[in-house]
C-alpha positions as a LaTeX table, in Angstrom:
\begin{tabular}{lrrr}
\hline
Residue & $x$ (\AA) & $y$ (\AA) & $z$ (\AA) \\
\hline
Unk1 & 32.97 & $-32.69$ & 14.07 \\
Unk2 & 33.26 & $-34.74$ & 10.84 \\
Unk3 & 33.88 & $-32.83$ & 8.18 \\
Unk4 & 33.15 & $-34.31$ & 4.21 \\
Unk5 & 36.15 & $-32.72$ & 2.89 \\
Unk6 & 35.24 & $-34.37$ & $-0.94$ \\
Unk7 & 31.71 & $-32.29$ & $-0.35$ \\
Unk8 & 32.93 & $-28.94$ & 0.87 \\
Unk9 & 35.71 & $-29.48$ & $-2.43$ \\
Unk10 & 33.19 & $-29.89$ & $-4.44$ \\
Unk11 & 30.65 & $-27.49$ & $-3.18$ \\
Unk12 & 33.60 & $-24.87$ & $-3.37$ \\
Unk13 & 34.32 & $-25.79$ & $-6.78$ \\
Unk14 & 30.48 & $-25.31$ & $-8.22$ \\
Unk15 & 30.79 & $-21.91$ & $-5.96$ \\
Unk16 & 33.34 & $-20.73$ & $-7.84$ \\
Unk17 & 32.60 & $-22.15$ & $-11.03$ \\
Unk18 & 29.10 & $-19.69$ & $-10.60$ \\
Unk19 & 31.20 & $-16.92$ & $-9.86$ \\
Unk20 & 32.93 & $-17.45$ & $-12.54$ \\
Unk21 & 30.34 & $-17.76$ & $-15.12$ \\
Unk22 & 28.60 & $-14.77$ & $-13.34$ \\
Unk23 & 31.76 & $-12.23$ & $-13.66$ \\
Unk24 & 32.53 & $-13.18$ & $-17.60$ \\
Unk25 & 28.99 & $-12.51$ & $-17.58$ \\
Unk26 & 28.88 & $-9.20$ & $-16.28$ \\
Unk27 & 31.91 & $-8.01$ & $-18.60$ \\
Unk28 & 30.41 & $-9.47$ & $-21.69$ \\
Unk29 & 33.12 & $-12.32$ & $-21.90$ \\
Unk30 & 30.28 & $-15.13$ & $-21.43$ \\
Unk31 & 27.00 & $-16.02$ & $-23.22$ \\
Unk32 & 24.06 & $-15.68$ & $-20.74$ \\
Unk33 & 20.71 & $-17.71$ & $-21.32$ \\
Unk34 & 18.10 & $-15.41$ & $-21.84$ \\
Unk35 & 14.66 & $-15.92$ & $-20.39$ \\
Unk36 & 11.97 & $-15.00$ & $-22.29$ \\
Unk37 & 10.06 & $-11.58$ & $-22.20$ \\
Unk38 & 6.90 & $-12.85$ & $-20.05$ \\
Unk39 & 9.17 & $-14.59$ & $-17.48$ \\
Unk40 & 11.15 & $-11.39$ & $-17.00$ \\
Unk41 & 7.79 & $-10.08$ & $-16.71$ \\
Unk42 & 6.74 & $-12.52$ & $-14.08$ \\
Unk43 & 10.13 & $-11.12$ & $-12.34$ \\
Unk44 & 9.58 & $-7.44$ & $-12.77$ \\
Unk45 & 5.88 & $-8.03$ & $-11.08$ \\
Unk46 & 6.94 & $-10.26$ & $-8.36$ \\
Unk47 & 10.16 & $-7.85$ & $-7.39$ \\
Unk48 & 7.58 & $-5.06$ & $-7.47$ \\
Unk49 & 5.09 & $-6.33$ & $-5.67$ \\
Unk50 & 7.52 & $-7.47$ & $-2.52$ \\
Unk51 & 8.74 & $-3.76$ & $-2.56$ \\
Unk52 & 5.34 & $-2.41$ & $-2.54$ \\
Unk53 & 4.32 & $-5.02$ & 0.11 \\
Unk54 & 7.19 & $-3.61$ & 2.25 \\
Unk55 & 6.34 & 0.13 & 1.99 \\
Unk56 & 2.74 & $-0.31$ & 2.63 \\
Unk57 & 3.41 & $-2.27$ & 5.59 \\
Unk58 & 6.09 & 0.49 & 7.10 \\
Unk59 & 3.64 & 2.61 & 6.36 \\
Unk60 & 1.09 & 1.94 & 7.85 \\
Unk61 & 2.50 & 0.53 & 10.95 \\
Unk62 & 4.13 & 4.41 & 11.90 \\
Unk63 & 0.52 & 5.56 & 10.53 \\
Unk64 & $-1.05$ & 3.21 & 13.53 \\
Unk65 & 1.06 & 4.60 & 16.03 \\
Unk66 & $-0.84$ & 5.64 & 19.50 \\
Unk67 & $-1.32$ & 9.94 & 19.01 \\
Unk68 & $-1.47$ & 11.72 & 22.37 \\
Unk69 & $-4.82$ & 14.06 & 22.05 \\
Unk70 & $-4.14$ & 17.07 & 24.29 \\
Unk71 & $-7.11$ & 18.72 & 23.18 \\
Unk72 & $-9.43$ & 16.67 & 25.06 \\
Unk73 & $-7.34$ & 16.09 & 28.57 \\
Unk74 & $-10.56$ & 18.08 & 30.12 \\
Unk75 & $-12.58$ & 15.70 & 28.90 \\
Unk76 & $-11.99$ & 12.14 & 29.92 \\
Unk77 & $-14.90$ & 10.46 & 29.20 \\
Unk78 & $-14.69$ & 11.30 & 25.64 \\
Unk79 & $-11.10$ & 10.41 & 25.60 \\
Unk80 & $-12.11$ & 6.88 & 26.90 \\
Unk81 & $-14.19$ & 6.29 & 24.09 \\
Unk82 & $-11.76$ & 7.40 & 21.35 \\
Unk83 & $-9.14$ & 5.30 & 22.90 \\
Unk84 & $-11.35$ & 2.50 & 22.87 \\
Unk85 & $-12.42$ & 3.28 & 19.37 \\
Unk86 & $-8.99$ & 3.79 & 18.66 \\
Unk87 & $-7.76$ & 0.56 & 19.70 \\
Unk88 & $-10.47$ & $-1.46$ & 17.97 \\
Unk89 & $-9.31$ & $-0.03$ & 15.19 \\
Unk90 & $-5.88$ & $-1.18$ & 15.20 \\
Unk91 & $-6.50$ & $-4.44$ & 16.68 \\
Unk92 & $-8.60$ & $-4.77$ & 13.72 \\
Unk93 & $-6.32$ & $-3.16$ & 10.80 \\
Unk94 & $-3.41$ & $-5.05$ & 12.28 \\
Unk95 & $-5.55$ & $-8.65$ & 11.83 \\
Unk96 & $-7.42$ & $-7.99$ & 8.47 \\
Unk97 & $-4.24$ & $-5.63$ & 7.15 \\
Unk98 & $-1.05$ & $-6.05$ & 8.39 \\
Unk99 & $-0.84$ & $-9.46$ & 9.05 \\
Unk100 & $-1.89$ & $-11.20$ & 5.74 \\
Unk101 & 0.91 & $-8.54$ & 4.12 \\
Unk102 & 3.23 & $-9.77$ & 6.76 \\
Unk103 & 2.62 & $-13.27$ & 6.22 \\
Unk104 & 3.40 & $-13.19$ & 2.05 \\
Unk105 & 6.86 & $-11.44$ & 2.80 \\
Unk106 & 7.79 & $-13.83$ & 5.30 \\
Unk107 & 5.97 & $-17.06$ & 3.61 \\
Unk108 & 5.66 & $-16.86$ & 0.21 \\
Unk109 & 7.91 & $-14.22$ & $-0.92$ \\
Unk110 & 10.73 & $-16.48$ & 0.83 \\
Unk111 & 9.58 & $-19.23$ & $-0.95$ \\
Unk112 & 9.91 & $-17.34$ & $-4.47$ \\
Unk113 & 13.18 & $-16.00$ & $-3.41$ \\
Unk114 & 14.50 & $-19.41$ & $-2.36$ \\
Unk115 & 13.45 & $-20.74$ & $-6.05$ \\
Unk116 & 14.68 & $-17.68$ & $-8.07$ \\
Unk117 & 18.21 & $-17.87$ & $-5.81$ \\
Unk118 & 18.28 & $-21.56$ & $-7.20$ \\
Unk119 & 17.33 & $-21.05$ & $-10.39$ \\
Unk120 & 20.00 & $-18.62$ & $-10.79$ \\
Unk121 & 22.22 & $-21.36$ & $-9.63$ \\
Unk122 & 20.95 & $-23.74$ & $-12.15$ \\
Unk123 & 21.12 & $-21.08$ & $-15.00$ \\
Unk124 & 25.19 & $-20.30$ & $-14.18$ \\
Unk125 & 25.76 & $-24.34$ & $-14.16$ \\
Unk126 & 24.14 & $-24.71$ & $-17.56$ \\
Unk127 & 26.04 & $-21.45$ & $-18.86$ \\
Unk128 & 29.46 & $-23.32$ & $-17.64$ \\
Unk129 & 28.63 & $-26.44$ & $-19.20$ \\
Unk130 & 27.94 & $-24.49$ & $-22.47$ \\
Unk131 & 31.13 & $-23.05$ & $-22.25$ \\
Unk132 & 32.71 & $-26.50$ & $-21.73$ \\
Unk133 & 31.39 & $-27.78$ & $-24.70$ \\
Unk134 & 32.45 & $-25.20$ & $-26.54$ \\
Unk135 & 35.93 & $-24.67$ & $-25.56$ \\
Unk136 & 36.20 & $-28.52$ & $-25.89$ \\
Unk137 & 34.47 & $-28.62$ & $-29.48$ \\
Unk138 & 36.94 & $-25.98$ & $-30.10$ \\
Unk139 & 40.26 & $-28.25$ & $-29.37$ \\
Unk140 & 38.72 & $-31.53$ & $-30.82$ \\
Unk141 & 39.07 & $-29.34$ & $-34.43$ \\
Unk142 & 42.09 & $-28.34$ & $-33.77$ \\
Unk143 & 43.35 & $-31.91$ & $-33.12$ \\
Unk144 & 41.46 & $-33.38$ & $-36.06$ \\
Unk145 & 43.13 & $-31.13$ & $-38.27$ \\
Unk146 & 46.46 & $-31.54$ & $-36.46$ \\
Unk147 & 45.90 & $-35.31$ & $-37.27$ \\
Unk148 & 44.80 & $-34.94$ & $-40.73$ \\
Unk149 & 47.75 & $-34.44$ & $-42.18$ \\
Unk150 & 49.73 & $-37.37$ & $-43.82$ \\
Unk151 & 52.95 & $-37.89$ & $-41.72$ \\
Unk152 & 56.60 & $-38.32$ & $-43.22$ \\
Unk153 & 57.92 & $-41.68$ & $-42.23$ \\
Unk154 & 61.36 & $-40.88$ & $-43.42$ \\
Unk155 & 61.52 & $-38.53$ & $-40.46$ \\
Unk156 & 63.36 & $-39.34$ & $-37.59$ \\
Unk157 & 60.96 & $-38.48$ & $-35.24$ \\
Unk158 & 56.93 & $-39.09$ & $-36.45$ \\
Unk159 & 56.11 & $-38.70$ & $-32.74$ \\
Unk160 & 53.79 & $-35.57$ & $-33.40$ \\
Unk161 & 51.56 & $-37.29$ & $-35.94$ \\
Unk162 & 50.77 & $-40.09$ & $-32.96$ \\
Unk163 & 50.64 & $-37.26$ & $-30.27$ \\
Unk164 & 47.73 & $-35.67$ & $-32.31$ \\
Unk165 & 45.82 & $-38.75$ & $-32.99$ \\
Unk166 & 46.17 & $-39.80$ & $-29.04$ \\
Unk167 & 45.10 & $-35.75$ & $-28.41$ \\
Unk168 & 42.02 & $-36.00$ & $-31.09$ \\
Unk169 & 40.66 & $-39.20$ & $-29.17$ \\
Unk170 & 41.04 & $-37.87$ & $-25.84$ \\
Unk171 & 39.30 & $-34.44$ & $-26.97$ \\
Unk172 & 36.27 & $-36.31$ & $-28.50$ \\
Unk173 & 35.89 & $-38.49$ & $-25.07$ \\
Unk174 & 35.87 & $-34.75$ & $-23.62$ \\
Unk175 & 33.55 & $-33.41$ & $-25.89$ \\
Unk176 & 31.03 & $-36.48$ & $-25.19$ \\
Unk177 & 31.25 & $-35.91$ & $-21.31$ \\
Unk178 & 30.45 & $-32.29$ & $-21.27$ \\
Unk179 & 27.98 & $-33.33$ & $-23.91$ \\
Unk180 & 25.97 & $-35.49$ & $-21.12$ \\
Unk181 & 26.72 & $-32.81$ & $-18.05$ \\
Unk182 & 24.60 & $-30.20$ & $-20.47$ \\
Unk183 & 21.68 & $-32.54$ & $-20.83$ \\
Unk184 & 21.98 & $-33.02$ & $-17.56$ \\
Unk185 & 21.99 & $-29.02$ & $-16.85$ \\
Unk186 & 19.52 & $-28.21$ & $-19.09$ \\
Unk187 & 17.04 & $-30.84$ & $-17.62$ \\
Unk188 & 17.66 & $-29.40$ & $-14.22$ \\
Unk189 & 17.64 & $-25.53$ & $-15.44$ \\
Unk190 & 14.43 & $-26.74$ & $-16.96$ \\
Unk191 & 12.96 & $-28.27$ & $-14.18$ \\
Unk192 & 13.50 & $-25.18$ & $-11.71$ \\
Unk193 & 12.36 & $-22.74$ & $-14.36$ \\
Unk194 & 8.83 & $-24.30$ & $-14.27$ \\
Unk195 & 8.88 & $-24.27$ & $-10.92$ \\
Unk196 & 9.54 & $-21.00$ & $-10.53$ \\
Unk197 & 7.02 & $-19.93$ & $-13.17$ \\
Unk198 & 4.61 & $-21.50$ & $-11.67$ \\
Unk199 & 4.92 & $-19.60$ & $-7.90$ \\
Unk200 & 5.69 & $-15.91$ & $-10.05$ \\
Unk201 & 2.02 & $-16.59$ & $-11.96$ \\
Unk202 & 0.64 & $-17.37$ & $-8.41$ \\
Unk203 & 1.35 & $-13.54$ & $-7.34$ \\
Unk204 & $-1.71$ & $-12.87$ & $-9.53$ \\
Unk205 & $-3.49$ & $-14.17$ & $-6.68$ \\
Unk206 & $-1.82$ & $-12.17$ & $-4.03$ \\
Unk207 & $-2.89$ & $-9.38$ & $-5.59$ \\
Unk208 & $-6.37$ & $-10.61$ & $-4.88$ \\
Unk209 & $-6.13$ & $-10.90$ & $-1.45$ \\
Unk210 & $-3.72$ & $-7.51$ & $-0.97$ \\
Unk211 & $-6.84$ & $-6.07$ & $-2.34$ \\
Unk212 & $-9.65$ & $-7.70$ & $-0.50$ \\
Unk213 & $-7.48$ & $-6.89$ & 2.94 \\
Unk214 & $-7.11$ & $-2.93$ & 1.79 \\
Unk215 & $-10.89$ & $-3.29$ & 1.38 \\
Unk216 & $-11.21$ & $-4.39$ & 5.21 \\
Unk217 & $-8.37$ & $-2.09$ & 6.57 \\
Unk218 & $-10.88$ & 0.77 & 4.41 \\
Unk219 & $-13.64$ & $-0.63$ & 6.11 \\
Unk220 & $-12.78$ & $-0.57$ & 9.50 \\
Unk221 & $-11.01$ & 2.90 & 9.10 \\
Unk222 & $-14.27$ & 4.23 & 8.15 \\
Unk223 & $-15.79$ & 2.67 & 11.42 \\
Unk224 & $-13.34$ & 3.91 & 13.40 \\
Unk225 & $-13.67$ & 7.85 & 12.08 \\
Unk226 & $-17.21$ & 7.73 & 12.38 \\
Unk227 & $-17.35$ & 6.20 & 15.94 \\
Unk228 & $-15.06$ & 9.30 & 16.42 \\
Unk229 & $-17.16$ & 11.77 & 14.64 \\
Unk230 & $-20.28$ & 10.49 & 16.71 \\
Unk231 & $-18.36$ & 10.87 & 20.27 \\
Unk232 & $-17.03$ & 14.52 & 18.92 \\
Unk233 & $-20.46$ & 14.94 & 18.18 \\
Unk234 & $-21.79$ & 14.03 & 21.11 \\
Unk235 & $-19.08$ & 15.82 & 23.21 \\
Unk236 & $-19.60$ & 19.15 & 21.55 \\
Unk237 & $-23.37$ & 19.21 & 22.60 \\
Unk238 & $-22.56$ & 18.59 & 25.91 \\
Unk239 & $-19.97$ & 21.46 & 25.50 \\
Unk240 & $-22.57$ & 23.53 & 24.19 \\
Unk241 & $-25.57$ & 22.68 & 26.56 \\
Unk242 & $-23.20$ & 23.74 & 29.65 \\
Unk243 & $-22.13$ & 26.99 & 27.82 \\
Unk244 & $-25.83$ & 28.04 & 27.37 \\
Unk245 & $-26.64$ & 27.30 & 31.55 \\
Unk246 & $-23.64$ & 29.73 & 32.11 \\
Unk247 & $-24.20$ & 32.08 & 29.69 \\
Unk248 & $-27.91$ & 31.84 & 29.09 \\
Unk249 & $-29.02$ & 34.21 & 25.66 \\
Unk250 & $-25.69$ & 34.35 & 24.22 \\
Unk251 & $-24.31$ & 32.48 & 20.98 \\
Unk252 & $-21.06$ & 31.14 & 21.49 \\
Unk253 & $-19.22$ & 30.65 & 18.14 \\
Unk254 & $-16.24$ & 28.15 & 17.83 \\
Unk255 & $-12.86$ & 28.22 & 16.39 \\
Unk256 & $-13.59$ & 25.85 & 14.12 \\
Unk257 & $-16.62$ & 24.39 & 12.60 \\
Unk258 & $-17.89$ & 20.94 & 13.27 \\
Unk259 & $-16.56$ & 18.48 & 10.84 \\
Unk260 & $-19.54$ & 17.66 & 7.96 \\
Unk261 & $-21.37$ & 14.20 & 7.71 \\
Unk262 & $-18.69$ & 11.03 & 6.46 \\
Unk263 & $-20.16$ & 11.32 & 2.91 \\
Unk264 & $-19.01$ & 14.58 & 2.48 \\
Unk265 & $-15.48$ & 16.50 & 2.04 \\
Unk266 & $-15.04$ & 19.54 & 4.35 \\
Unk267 & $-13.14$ & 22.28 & 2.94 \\
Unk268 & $-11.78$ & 24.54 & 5.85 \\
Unk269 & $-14.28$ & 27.22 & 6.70 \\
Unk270 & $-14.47$ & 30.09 & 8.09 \\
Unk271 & $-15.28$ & 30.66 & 11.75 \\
Unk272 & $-16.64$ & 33.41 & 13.60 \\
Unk273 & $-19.29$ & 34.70 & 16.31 \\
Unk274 & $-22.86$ & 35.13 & 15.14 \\
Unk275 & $-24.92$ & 38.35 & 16.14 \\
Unk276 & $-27.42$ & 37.57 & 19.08 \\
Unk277 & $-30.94$ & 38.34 & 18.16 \\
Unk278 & $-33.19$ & 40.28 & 20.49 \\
Unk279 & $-35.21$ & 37.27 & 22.33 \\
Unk280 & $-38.73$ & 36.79 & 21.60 \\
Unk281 & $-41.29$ & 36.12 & 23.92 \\
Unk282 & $-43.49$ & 33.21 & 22.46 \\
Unk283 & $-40.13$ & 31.35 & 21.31 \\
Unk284 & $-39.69$ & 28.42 & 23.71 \\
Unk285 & $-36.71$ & 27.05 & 25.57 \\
Unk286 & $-35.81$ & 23.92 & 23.99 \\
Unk287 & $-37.55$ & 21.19 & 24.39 \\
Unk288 & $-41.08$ & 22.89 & 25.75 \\
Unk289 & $-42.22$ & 23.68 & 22.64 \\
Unk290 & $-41.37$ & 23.51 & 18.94 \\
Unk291 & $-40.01$ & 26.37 & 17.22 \\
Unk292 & $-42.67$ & 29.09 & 15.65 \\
Unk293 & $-40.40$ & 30.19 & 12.86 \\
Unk294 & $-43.69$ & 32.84 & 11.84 \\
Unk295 & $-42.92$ & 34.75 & 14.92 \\
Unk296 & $-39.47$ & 34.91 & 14.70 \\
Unk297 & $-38.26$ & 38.05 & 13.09 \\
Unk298 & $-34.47$ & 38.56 & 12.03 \\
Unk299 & $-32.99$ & 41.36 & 14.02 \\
Unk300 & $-32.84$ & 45.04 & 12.04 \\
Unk301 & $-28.70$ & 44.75 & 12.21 \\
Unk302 & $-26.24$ & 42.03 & 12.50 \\
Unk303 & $-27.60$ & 39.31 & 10.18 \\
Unk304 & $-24.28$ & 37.26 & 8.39 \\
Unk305 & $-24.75$ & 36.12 & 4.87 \\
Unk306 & $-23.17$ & 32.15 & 4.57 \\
Unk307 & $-22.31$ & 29.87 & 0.96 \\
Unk308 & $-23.79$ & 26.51 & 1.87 \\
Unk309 & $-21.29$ & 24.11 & 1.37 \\
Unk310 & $-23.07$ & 20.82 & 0.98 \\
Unk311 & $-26.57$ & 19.47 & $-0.09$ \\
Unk312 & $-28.97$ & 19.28 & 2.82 \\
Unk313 & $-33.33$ & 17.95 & 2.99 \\
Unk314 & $-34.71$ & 19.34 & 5.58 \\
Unk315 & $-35.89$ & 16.44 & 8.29 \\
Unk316 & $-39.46$ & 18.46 & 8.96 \\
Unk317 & $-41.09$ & 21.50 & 8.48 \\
Unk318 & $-39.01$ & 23.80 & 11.29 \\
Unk319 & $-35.55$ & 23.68 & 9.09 \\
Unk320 & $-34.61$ & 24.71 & 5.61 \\
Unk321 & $-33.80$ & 22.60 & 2.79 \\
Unk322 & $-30.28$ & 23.71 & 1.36 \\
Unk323 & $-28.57$ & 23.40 & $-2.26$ \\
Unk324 & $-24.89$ & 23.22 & $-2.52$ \\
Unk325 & $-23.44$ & 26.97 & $-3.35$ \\
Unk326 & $-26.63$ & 29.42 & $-2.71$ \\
Unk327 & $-26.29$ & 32.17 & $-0.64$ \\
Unk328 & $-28.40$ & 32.53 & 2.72 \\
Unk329 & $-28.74$ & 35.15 & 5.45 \\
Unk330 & $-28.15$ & 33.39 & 8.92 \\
Unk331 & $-28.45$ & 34.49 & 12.74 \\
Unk332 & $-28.85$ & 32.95 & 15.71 \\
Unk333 & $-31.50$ & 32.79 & 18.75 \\
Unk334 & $-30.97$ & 33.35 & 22.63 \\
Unk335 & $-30.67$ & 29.53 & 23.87 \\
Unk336 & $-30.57$ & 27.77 & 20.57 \\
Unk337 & $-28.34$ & 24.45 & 20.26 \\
Unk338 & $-24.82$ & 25.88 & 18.49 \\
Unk339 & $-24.79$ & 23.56 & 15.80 \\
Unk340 & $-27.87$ & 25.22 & 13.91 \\
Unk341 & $-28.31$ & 28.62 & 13.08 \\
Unk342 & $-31.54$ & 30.19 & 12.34 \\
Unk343 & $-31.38$ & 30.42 & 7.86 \\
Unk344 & $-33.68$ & 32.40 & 5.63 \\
Unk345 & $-34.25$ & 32.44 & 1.52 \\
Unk346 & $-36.51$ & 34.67 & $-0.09$ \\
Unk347 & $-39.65$ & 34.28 & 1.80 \\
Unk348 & $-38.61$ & 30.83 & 3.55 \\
Unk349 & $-36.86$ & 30.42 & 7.01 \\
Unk350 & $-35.58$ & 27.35 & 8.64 \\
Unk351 & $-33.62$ & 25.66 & 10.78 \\
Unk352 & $-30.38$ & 25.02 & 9.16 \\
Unk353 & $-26.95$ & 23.13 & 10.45 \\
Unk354 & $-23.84$ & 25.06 & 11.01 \\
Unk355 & $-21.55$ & 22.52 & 9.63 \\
Unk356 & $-23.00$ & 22.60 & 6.10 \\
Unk357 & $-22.17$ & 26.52 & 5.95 \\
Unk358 & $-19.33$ & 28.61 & 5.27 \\
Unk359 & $-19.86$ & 32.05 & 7.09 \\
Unk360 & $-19.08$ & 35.18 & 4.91 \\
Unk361 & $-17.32$ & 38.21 & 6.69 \\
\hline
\end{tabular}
């Protein structure tokens, strides 16, 4: 292999030069060009940004992760459906999400890293020549003073007067030289610094589009729960509707209520097992007939008074409009569908969901 040993010299040289400049730095024994406030700005924001890119990612990757639900091993169909659901979802989150934050730390992140690493670089070969100059400044002064003085010919040997006059020259050639290597530095320091400004401004923009892909990963999430809530939904009145064949007239409560409409937050609730009312004989099995609510009479004992959790307009004239925090006496019906309960006011009875309620002991 052929090896440019005058390139790997001099590339070792400028590597140590920069590790030089960097350590006198670090102990306060070298000036360090400052960058100005909104460029350390533009640093703070871009290092901040790639750390924040990082977490979310991690994140949301375990967050994405496959759950076993042992809950529903009975019931396969419905576990079909919330795979499937499920792994729309990710497929989904994982092109609209995860891989535009993917593809900035591994595209243009390295890119900005790449140009801050040289401008470093650039910014410890300007410091050096700096200190050249200076140093070099320094000893053509010292050698034009040297030479200043008037020499004594009578002396035997006037060979330090010349000495200092050769030394003054040569120090003012030196002094030109690293006068030219600092334009040249500065040009260069100059010329990367713009660069660089100009991809830490563009992170404005990824912030735009970090946005607009939490807006679709928000968006599809939201799908995804409420093609969940809907097979739930579906799965618990299929639940219910094979209770009631079994165990026709009675009112099975659940251990926990139904989760409330996506709009809404559910506090926990409490659960428990309604009284049965006595059946009466014009009310209807489901689906025969509509519900009279004039003949239906609550039952002298074991009525359960319920705080109404949410908001709720009655669909027709067989349920009860609700307001958020009244009070309401509720009992249930021989063969009635367990998510609705049988709710009266004052002088007004209705229909009224079970999932909008929080039963009272």
């Amino acid at each position: 292999m052929d090896f440019n040993m005058k390139k790997l010299a001099s590339d070792a040289g400028i590597f140590f030069t920069r590790a030089v400049q960097f350590t006198e730095e670090k102990f306060g024994q070298a000036e360090k060009t400052e960058l100005d406030a909104h460029f350390e700005n533009l640093l703070a924001r871009a290092d901040s940004t790639k750390n924040w890119t990082e977490k979310i990612l991690r994140q949301t990757e375990v967050l994405l992760q496959p759950n076993p639900r042992k809950t529903l091993i009975k019931v396969a169909e419905a576990e079909k459906q919330l795979g499937a659901a499920e792994r729309d979802f990710i497929h989904t989150a994982s092109i609209s999400f995860l891989t535009p934050l993917r593809n900035f730390l591994e595209g243009d992140w390295k890119t900005i890293s790449k140009e801050r690493r040289l401008l470093q670089n650039r910014r410890l070969d300007l410091d050096a020549c700096k200190a050249r100059l200076k140093k070099a400044k320094a000893a053509e002064a010292k050698a034009t003073c040297e030479g200043d003085t008037v020499p004594d010919f009578q002396e035997t040997r006037p060979r330090n007067y010349i000495l200092s006059a050769s030394a003054s020259a040569l120090w003012n050639d030196e002094v030109d030289k690293a006068e030219q290597e600092l334009r040249v530095a500065q040009t260069e320091f100059d010329r990367q610094a713009e660069v660089t400004r100009l991809l830490l401004e563009g992170i404005s923009s990824t912030h735009v589009n970090h946005l607009r892909c939490l807006h679709e990963f928000v968006k599809s999430q939201t799908t995804y729960y409420a093609q969940c809530y809907r097979h739930m939904l579906d799965l618990q009145k299929q639940l219910g509707s094979s209770q009631g064949a079994i165990f026709p007239g009675t009112f099975v409560g659940t251990t926990e209520p139904a989760s409330p409409p996506l709009s809404s937050t559910s506090p926990t609730t409490a659960a428990a097992t309604m009284p049965v009312v006595p059946s009466v004989a014009s009310l209807a099995p489901p689906g025969e007939a509509s519900l009279c609510l004039e003949e239906v009479a609550p039952p002298a004992s074991g009525t359960r008074k319920a705080r109404v959790l949410y908001d709720y307009e009655a669909a027709d004239s067989s349920e009860l409009a609700l307001l958020a925090d009244e009070l309401i006496t509720v009992y249930s019906l021989p063969g009635m569908d367990p998510d609705w309960l049988i709710g009266e006011r004052g002088n007004k009875k209705g229909k009224v969901p079970v999932t909008y309620l929080e039963l009272l002991s």
